[in-house]
C-alpha positions as CSV (number, residue, x, y, z in Angstrom):
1,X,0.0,0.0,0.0
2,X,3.0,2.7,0.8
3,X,4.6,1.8,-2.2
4,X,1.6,2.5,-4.3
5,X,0.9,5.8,-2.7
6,X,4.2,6.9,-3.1
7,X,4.0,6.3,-6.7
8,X,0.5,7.8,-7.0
9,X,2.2,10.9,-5.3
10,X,5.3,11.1,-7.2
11,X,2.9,11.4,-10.1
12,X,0.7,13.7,-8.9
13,X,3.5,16.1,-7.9
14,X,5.2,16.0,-11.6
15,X,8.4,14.0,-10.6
16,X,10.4,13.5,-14.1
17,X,13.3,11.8,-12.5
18,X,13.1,7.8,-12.8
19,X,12.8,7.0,-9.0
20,X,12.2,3.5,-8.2
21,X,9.8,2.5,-5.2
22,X,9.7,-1.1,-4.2
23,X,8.7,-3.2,-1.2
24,X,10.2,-5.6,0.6
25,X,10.6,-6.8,4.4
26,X,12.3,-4.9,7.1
27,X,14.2,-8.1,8.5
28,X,16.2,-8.1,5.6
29,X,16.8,-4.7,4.2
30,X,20.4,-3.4,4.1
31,X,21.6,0.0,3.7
32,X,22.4,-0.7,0.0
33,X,19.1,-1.8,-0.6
34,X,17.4,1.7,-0.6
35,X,18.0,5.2,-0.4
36,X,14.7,5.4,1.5
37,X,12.8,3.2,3.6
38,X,9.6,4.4,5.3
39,X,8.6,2.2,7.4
40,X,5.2,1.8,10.0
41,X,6.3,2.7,13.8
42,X,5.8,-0.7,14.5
43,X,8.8,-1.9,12.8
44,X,11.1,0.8,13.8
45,X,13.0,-1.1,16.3
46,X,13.3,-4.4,13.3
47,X,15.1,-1.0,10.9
48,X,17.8,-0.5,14.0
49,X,20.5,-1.8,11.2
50,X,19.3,0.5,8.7
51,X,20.9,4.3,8.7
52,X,18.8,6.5,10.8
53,X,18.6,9.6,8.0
54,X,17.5,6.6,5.5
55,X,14.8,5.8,7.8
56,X,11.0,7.4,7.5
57,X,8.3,6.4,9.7
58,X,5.2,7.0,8.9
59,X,2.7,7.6,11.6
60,X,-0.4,6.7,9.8
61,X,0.2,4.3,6.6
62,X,-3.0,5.7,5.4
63,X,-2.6,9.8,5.7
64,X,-1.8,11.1,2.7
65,X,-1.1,14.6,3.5
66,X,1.9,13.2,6.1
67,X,3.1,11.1,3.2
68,X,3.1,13.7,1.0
69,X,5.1,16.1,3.5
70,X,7.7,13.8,4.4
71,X,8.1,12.5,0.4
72,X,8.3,16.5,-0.6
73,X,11.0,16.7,1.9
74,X,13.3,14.3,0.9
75,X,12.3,15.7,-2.8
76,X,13.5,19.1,-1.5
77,X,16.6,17.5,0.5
78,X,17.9,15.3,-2.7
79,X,17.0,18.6,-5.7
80,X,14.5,16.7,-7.9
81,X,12.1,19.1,-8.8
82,X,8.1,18.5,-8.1
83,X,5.2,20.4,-7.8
């Protein structure tokens, strides 16, 4: 579901650049596996490997106005221009 809505939103805010947003499991994730992770709160303590500025926890998997915010931010933080 996140990495749907961050797609959805990446459209909707005009990104051009070719980003890539997959899933997979926290247990496993490396730092070379992503430049981002977001991640439910629940599962913050399984990301403890996983750099702390890589790591975005979302409070509400569903709010799309706090996905939005932190996604623009890290669109702000890295250049790529958006909406």
């Amino acid at each position: 579901m996140v990495q749907m809505n961050i797609q959805n939103l990446l459209n909707q805010e005009n990104v051009k650049e070719n980003i890539e947003v997959t899933h997979s499991d926290v247990g496993s994730a490396t730092a070379a596996d992503a430049d981002y992770f977001f991640l439910d709160p629940t599962l913050e303590t399984a990301a403890a490997g996983l750099p702390e500025d890589k790591v975005i926890i979302l409070k509400s998997l569903v709010d799309a106005n706090e996905l939005k915010e932190k996604v623009n931010a890290i669109l702000d933080k890295e250049g790529i221009a958006h909406d």
